[in-house]
BAKEZA-630049 format. One line per field, with one value per residue: z, x, y of N, C-alpha, C, O in turn; residue in three letters; residue number from 1. Coordinates in steps of 0.001 Angstrom, whole numbers, plus 500000, padded with zeros to 6 digits. Each point is the difference from the previous one (the first is absolute). Example, Ala and Ser with C-alpha at 12.3 -4.5 7.8 and 13.67 -1.06 7.14 Angstrom:
n.up (507800, 498615) $
n.east (513190, 498614) $
n.north (494310, 501069) $
ca.up (500000, 500060) $
ca.east (499110, 500820) $
ca.north (501190, 501190) $
c.up (500000, 500730) $
c.east (500900, 499230) $
c.north (501200, 501090) $
o.up (500665, 500169) $
o.east (501036, 500509) $
o.north (499981, 501108) $
residuo (ALA, SER) $
num (1, 2) $
***
This chain:
n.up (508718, 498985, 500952, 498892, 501894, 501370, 498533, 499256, 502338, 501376, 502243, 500263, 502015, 500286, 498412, 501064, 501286, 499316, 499227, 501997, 500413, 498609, 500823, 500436, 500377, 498644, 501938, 497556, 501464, 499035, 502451, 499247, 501679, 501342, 498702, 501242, 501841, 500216, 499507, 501093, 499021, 498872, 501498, 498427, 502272, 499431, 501323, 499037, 500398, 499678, 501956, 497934, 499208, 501772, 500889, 501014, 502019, 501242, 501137, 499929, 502111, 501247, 500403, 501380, 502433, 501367, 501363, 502346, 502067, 500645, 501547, 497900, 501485, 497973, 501240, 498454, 499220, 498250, 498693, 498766, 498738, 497969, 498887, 499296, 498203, 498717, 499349, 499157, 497758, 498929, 500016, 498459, 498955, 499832, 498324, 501914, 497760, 499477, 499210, 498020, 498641, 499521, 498960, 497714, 500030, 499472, 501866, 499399, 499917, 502710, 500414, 498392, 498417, 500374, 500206, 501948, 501631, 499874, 501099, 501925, 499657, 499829, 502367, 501924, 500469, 500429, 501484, 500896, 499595, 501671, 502237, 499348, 500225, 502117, 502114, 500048, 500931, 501544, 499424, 501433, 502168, 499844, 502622, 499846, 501499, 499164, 501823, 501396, 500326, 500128, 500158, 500318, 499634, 500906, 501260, 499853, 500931, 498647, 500083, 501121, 498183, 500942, 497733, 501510, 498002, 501889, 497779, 499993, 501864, 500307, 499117, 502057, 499010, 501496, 498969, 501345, 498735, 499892, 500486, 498377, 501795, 498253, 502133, 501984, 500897, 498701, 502283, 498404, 501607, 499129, 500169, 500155, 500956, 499667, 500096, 498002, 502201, 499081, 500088, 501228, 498382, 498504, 501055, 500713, 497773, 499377, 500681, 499368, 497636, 500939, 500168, 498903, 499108, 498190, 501254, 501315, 502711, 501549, 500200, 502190, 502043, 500608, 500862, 502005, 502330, 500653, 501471, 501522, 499832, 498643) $
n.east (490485, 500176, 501892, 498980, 500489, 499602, 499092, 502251, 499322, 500342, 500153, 498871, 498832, 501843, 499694, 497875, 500982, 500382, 498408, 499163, 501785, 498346, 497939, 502090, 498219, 501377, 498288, 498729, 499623, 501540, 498794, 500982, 501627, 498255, 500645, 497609, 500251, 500919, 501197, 497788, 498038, 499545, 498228, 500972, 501179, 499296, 498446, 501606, 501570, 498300, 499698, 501014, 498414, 499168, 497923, 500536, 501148, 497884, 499759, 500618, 499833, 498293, 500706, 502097, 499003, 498257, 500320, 500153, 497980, 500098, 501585, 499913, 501366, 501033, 498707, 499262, 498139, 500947, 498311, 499337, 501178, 499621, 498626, 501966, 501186, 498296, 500036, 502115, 500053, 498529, 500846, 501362, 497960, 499486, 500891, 499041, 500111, 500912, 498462, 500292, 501607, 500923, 498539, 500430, 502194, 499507, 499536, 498965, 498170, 499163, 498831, 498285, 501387, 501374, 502060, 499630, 500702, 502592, 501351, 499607, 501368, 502204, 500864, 501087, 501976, 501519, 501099, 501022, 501902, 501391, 499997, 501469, 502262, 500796, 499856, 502145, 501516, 499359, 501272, 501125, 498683, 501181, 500320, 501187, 498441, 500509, 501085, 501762, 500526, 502057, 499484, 501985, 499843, 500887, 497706, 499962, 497906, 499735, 498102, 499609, 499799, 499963, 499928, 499599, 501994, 498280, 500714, 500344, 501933, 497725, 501641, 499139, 501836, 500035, 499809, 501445, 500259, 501963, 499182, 501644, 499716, 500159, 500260, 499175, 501933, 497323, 500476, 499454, 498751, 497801, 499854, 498513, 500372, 497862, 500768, 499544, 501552, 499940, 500151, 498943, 499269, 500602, 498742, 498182, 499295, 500052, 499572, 497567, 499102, 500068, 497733, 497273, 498720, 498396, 501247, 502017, 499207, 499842, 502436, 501015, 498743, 501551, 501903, 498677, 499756, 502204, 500430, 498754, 498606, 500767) $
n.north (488622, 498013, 500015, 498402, 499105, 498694, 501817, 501190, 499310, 497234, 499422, 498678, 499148, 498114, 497924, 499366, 498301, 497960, 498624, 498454, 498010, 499584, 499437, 501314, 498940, 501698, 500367, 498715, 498185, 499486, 500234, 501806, 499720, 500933, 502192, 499656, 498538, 501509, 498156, 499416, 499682, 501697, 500785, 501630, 499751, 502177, 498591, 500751, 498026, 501138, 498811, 498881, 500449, 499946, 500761, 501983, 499522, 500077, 501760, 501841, 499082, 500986, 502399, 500140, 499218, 501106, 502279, 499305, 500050, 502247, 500248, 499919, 499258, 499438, 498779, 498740, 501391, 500828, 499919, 498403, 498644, 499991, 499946, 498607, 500383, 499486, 497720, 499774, 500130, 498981, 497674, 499502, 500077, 497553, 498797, 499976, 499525, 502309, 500961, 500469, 500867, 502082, 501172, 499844, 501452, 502482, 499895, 498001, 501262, 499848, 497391, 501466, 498339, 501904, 498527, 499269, 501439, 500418, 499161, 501358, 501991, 499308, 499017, 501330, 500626, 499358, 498941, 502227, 500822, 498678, 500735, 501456, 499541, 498434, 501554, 500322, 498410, 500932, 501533, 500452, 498743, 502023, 500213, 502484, 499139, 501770, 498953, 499004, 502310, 499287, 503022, 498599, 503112, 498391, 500182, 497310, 500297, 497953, 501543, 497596, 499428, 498033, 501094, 498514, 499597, 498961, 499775, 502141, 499793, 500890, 501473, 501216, 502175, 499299, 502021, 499272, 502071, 498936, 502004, 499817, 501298, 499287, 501008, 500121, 499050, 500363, 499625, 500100, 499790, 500386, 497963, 501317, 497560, 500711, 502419, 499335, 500115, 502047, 502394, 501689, 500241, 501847, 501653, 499884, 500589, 502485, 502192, 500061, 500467, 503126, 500330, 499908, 501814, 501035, 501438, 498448, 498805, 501593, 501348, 498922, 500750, 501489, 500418, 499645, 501485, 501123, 498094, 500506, 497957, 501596) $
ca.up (498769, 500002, 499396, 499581, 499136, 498963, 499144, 500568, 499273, 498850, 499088, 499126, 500702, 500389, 499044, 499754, 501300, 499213, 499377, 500384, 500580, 499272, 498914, 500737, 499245, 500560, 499164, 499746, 500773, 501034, 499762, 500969, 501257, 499414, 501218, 500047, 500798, 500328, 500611, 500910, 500158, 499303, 500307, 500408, 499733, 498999, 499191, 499266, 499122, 500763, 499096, 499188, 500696, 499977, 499454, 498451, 499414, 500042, 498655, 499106, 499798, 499275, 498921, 499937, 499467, 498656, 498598, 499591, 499641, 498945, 498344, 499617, 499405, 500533, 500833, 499411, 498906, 500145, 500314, 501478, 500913, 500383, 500578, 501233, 500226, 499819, 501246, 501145, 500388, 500066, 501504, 500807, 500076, 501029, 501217, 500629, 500488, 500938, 501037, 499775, 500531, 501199, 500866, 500347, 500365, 501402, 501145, 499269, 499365, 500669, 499811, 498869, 499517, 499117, 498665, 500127, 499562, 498462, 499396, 500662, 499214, 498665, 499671, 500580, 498830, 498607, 500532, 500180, 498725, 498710, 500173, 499772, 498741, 499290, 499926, 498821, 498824, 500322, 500032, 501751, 499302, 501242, 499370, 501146, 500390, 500732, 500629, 500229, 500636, 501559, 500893, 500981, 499622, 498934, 499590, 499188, 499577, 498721, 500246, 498482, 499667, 498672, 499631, 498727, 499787, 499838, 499863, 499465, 501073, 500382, 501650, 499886, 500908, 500649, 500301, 500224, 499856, 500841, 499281, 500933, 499432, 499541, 498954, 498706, 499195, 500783, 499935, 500314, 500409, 500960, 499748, 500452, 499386, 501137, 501060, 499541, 499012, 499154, 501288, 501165, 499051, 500049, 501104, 500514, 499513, 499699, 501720, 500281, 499782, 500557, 501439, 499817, 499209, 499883, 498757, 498652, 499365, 499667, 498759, 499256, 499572, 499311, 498514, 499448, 499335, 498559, 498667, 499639, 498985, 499969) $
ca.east (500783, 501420, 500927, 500965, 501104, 500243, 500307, 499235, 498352, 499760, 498503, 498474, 499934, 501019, 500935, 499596, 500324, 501494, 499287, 499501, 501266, 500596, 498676, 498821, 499028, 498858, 498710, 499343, 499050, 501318, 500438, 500511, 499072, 500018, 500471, 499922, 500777, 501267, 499346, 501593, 501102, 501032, 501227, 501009, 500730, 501000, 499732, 499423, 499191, 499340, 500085, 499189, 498809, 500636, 499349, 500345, 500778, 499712, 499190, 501411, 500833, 499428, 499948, 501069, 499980, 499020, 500990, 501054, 499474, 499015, 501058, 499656, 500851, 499887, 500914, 501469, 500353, 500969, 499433, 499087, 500974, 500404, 498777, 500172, 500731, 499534, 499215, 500624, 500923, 498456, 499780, 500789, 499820, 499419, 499866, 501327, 500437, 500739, 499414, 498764, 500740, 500404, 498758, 499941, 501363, 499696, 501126, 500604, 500845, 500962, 501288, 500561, 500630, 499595, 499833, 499224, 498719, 499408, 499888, 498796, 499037, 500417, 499507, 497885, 498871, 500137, 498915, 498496, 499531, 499775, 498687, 499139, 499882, 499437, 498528, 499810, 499861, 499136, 499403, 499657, 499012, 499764, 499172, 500022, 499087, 501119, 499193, 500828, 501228, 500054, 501883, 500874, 501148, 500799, 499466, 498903, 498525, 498923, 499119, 499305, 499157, 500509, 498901, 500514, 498833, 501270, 499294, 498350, 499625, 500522, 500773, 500131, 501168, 500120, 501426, 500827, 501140, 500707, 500951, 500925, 500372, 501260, 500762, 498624, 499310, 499223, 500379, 499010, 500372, 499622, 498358, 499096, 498760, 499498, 500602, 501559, 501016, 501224, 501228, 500031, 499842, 500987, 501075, 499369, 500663, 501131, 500326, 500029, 501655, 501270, 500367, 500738, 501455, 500969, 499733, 500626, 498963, 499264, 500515, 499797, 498409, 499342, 500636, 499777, 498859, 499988, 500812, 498817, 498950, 498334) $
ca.north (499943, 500039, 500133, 498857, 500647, 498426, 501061, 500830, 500616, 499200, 499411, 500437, 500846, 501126, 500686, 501577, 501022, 499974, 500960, 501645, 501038, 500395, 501048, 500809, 500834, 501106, 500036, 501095, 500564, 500337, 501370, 500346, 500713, 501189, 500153, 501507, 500454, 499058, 498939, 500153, 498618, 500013, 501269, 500142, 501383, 500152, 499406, 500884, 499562, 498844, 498382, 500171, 499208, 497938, 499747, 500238, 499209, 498518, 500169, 500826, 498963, 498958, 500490, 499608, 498583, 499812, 499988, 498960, 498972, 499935, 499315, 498194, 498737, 498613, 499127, 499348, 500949, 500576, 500887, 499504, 499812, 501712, 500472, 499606, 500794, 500856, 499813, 499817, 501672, 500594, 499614, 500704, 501562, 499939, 499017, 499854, 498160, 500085, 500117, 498344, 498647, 500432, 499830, 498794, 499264, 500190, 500082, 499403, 500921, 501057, 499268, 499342, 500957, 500287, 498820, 498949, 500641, 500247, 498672, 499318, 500519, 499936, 498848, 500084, 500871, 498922, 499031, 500967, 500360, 499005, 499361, 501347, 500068, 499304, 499717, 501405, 499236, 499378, 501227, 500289, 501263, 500581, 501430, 500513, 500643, 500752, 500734, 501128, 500109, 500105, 500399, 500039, 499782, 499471, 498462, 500244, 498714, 499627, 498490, 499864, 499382, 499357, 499015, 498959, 498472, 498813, 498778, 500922, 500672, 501189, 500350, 500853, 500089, 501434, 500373, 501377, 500538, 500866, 500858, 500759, 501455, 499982, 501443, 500877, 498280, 498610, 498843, 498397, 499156, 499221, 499855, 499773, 499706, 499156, 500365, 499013, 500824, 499060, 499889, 499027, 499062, 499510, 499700, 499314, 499435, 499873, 499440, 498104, 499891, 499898, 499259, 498891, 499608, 501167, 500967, 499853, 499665, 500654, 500195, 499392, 499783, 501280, 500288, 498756, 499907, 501053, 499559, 499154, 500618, 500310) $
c.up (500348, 499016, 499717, 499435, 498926, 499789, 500306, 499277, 498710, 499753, 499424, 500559, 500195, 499106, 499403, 500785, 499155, 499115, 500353, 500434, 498677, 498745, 500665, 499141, 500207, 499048, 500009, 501211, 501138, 499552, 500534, 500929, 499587, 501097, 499880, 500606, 500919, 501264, 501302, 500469, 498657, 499856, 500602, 499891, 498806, 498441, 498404, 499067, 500581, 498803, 499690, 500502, 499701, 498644, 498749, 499588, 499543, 497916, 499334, 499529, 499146, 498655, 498940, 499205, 498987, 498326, 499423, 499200, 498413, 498688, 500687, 499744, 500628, 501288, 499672, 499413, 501061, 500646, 501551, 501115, 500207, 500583, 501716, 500705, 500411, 501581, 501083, 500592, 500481, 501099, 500886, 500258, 501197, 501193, 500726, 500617, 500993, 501495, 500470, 500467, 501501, 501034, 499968, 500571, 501553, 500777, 498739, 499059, 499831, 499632, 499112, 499598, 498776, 498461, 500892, 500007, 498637, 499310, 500370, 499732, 498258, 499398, 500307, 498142, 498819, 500447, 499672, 498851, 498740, 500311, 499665, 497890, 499425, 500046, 498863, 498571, 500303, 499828, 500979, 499198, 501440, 499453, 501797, 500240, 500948, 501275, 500564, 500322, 501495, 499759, 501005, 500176, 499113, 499780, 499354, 499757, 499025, 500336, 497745, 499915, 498816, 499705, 498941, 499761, 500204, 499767, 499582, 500852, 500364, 501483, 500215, 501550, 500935, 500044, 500575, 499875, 500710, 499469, 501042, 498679, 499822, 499067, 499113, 498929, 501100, 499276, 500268, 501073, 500603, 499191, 501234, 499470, 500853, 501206, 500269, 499474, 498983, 500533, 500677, 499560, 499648, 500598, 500589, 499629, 499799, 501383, 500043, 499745, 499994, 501405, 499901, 499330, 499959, 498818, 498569, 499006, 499370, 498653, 498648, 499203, 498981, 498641, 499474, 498889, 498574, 499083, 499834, 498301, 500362, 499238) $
c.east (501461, 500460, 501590, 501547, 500379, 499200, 499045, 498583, 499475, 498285, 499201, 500168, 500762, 500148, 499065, 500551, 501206, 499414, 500062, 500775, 500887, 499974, 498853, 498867, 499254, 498910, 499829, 499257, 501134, 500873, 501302, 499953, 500917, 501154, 500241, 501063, 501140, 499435, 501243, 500855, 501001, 500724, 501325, 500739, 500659, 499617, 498916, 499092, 499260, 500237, 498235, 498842, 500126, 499245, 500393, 501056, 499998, 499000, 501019, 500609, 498868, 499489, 500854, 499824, 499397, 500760, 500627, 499672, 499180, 500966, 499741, 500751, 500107, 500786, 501325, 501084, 501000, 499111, 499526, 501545, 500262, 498420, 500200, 500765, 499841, 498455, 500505, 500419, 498684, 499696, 500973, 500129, 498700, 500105, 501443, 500769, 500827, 499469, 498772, 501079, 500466, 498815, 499659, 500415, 499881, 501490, 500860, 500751, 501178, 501640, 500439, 500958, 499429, 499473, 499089, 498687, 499707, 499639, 498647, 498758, 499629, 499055, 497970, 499686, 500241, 498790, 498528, 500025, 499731, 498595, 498781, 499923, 499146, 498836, 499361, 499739, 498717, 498443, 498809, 498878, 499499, 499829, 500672, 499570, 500413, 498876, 500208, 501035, 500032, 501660, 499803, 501404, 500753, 499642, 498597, 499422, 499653, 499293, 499637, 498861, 500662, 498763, 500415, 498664, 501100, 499143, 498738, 499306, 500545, 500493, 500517, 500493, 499976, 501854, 500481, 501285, 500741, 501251, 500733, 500463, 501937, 500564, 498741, 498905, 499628, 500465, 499119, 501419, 499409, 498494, 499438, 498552, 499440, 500393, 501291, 500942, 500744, 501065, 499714, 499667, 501396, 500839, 499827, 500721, 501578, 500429, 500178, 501195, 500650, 500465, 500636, 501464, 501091, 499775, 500179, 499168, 498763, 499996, 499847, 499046, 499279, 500707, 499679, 498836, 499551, 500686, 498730, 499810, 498650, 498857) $
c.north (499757, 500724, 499261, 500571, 499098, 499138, 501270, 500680, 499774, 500305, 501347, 501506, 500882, 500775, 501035, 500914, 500660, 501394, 501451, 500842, 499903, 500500, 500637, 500422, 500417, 499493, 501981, 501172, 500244, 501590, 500128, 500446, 501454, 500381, 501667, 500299, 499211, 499263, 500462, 498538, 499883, 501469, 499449, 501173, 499765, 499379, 500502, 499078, 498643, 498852, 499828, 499122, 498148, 499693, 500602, 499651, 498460, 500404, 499793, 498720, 499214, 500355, 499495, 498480, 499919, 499885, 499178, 498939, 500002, 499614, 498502, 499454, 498820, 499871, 500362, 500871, 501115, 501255, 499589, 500407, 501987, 499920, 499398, 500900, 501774, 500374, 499889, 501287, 500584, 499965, 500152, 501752, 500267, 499138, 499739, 499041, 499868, 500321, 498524, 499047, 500342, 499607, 498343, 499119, 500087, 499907, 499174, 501086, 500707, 499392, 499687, 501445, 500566, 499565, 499448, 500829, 500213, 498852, 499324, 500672, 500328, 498470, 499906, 501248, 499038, 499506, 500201, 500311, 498792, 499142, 501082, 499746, 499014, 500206, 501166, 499257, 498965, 500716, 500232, 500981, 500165, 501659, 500089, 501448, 500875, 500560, 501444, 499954, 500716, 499721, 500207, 500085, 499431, 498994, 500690, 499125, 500886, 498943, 500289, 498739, 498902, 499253, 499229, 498938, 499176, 498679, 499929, 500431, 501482, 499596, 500638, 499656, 500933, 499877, 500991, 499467, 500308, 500820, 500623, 501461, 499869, 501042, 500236, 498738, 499175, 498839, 498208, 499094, 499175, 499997, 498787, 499371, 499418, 500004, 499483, 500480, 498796, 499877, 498928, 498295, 499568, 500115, 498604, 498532, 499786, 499323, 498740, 499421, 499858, 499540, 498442, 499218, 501228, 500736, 499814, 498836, 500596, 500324, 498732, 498993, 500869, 499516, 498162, 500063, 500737, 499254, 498917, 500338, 500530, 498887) $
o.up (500657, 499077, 500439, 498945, 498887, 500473, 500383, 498885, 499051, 498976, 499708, 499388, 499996, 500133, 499220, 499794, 500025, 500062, 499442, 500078, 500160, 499201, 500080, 499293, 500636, 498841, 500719, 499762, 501034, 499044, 500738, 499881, 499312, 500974, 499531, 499433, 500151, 500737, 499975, 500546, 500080, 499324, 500865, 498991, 499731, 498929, 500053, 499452, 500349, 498794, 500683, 500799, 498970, 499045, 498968, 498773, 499334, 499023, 499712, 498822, 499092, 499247, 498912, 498836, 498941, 499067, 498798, 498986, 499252, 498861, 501167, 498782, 501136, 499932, 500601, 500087, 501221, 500958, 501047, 500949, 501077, 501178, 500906, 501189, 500688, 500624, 500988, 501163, 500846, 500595, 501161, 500552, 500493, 501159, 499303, 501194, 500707, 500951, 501025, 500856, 500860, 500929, 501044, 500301, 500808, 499139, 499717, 499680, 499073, 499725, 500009, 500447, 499322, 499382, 498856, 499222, 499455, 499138, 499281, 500030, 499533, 498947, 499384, 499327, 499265, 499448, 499562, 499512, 498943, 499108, 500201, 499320, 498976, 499124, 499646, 499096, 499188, 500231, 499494, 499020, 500613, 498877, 500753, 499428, 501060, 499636, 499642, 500061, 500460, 499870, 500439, 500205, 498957, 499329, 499840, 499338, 500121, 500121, 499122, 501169, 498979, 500805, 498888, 500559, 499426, 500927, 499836, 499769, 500016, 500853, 499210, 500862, 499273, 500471, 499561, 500460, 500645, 499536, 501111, 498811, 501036, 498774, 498770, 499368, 500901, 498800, 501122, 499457, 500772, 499630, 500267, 499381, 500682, 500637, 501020, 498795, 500104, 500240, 499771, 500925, 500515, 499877, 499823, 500799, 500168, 500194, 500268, 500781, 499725, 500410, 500308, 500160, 500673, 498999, 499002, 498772, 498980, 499249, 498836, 498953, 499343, 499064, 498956, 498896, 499270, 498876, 499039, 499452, 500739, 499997) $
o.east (500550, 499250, 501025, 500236, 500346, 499964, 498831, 499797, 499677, 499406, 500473, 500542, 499711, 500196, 500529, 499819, 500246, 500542, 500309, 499743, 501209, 500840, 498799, 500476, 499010, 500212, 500324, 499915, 499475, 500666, 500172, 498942, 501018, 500220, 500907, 500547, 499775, 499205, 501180, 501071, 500683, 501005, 500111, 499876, 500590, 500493, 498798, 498984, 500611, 500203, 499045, 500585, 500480, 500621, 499922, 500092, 500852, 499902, 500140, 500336, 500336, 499487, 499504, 500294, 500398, 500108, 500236, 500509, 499711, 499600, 499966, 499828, 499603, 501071, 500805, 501208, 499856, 500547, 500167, 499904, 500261, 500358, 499252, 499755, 500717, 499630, 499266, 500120, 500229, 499483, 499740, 500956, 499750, 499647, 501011, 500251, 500038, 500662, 499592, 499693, 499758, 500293, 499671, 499399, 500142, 500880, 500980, 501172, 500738, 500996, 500956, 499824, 499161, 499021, 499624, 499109, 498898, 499122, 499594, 498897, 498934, 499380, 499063, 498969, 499017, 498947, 499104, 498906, 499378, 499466, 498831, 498982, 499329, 499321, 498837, 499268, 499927, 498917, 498894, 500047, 499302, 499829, 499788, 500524, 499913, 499060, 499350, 500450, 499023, 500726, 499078, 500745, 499892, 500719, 499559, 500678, 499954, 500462, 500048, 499647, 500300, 499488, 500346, 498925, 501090, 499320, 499335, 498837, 501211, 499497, 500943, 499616, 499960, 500648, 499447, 500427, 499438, 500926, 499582, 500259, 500529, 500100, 499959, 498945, 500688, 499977, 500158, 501094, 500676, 499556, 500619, 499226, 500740, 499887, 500679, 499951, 500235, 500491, 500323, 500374, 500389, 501031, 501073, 500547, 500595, 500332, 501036, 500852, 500608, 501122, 501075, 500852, 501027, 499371, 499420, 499938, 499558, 499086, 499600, 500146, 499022, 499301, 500467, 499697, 499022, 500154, 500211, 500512, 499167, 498796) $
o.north (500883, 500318, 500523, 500589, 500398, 498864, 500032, 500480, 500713, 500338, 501098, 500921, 501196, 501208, 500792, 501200, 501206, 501104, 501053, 501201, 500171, 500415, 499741, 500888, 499640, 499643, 500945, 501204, 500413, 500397, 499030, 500618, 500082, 499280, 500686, 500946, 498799, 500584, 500350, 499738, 498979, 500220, 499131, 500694, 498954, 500352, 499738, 500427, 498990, 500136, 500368, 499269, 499527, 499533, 499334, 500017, 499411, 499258, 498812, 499882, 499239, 499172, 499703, 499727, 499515, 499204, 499886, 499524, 499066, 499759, 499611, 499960, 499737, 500602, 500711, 499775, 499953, 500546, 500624, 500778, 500535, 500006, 500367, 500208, 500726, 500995, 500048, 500384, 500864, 500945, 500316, 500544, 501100, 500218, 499916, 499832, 498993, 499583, 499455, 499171, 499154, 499248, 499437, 498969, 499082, 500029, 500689, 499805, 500331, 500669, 499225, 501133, 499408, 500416, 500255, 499661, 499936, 500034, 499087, 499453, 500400, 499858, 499492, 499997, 500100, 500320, 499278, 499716, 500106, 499341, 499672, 500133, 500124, 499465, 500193, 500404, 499078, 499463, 499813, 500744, 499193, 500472, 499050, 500955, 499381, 500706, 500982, 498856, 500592, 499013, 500689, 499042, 500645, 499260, 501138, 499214, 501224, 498865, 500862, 499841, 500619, 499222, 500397, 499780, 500001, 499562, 498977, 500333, 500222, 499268, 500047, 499210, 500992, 499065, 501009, 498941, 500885, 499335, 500326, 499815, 500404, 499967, 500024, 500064, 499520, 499724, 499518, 499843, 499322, 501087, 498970, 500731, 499291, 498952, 500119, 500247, 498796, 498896, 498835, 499279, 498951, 499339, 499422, 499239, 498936, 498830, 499392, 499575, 498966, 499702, 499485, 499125, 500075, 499658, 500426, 499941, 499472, 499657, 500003, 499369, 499643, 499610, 499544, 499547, 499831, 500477, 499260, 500976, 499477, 500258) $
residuo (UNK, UNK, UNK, UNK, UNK, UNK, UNK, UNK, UNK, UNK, UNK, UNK, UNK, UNK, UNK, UNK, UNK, UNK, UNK, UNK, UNK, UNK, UNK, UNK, UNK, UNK, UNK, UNK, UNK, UNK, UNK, UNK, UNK, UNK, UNK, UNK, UNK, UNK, UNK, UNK, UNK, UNK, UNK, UNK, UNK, UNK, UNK, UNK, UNK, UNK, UNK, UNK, UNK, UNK, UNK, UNK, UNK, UNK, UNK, UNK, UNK, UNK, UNK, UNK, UNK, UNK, UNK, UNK, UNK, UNK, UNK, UNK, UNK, UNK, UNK, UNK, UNK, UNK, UNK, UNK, UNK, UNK, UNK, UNK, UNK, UNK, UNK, UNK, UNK, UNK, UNK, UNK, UNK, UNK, UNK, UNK, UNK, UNK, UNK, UNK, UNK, UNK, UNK, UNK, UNK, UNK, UNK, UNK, UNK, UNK, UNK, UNK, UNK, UNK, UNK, UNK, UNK, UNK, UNK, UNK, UNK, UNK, UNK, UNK, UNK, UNK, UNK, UNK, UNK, UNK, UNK, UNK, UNK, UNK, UNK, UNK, UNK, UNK, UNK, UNK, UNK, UNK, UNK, UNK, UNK, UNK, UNK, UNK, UNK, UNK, UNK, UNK, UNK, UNK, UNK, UNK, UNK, UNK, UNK, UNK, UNK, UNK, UNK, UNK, UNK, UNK, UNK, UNK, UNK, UNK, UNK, UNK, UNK, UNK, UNK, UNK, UNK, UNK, UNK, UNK, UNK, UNK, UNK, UNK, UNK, UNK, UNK, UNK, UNK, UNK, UNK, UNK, UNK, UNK, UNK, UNK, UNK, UNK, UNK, UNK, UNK, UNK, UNK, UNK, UNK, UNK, UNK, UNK, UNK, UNK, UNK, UNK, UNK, UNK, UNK, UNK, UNK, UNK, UNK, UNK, UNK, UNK, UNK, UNK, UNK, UNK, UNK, UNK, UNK, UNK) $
num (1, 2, 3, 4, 5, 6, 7, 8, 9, 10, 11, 12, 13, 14, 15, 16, 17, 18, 19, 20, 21, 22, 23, 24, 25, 26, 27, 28, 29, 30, 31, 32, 33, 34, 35, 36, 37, 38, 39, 40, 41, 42, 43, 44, 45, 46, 47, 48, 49, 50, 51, 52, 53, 54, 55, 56, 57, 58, 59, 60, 61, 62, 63, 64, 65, 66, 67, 68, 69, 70, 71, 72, 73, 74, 75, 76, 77, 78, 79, 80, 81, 82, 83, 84, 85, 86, 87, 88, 89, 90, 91, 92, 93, 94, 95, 96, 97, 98, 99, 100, 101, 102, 103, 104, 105, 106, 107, 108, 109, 110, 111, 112, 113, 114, 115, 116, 117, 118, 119, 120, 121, 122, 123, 124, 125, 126, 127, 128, 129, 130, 131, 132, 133, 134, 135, 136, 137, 138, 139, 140, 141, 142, 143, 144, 145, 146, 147, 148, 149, 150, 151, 152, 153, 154, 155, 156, 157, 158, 159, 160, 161, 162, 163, 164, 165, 166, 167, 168, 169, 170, 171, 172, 173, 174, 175, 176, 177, 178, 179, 180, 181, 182, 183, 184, 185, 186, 187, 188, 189, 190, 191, 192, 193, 194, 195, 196, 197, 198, 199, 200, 201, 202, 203, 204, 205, 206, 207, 208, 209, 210, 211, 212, 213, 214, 215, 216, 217, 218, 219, 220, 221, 222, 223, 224, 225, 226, 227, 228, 229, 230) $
***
């Protein structure tokens, strides 16, 4: 599976992936894992309140979307544009663009200034969130199948299952998640499909790039591609 930055996680395929790191869903038959007792890979001295489970924060958020989604307006309408708005603040309560762009950029990171990181990840979540709306308006009929979780300290795997119809064909994803523990909040920075990171995917890419050319090209491929039409 690639992952295209231009444009990013165009086809068919990716864009259920777009789906699944950003409508986490819990099915009916998905429990939470229980926690008779403190895990010792997330003991800490002093620490009185453990951070809340990946998986139940990956629910919470998708409790969240549902809501959203279930109000109906046009494209066009004043409402649709607050329901954009409103989804953004949703996903930004789980997913961590800042860490997704830092990990993508790789050693390229370390040399940008501050306006340019903000500016380089401000531009990858427009990106990610305006190729996610459109497939919402497309109305995606998938279903994610939660298998388990696995802490490690301040990280964290969610494997899951994505079953979709693409074309009047079932296909089905194996995904994991990658979360980082931030002041008490699981964080998504990384999904995983087909043993394939997205990171490493766009790192891969951005790199190409900036070697060849440069960062500021890079930038400026991205914000080309957000002044496109849908």
């Amino acid at each position: 599976m690639k992952y295209l930055v231009l444009p990013v996680l165009s086809n068919a395929r990716n864009a259920m992936v777009v789906l699944a790191l950003l409508v986490p869903t819990a099915t009916p038959g998905a429990t939470e894992p229980k926690h008779g007792g403190p895990a010792p890979s997330q003991a800490t001295a002093g620490n009185s309140k453990a951070p809340s489970s990946p998986m139940a924060e990956l629910k919470r958020s998708d409790g969240a979307l549902k809501k959203l989604f279930a109000r109906h307006a046009p494209s066009w309408s004043p409402e649709a544009d607050a329901k954009r708005s409103e989804m953004r603040k949703i996903v930004a309560g789980f997913l961590d663009f800042e860490e997704l762009g830092r990990r993508s950029l790789a050693r390229h990171w370390d040399g940008l200034s501050a306006k340019q990181r903000t500016e380089f990840v401000t531009t990858l979540r427009d990106l990610i969130e305006r190729s996610y709306i459109k497939q919402v308006h497309g109305s995606p009929n998938y279903d994610l199948a939660f298998d388990k979780e696995t802490i490690d300290g301040k990280e964290a795997d969610v494997t899951a299952t994505l079953h979709s119809i693409t074309r009047g064909k079932k296909v089905d994803v194996a995904i994991e998640y990658k979360l980082l523990d931030k002041e008490g909040k699981w964080l998504v920075y990384d999904v995983i499909t087909d043993e394939q990171s997205m990171v490493e995917n766009y790192r891969a890419e951005f790199g190409k790039i900036i070697n060849k050319e440069s960062f500021d090209a890079l930038l400026k491929r991205m914000k080309k591609k957000l002044e496109e039409k849908e």
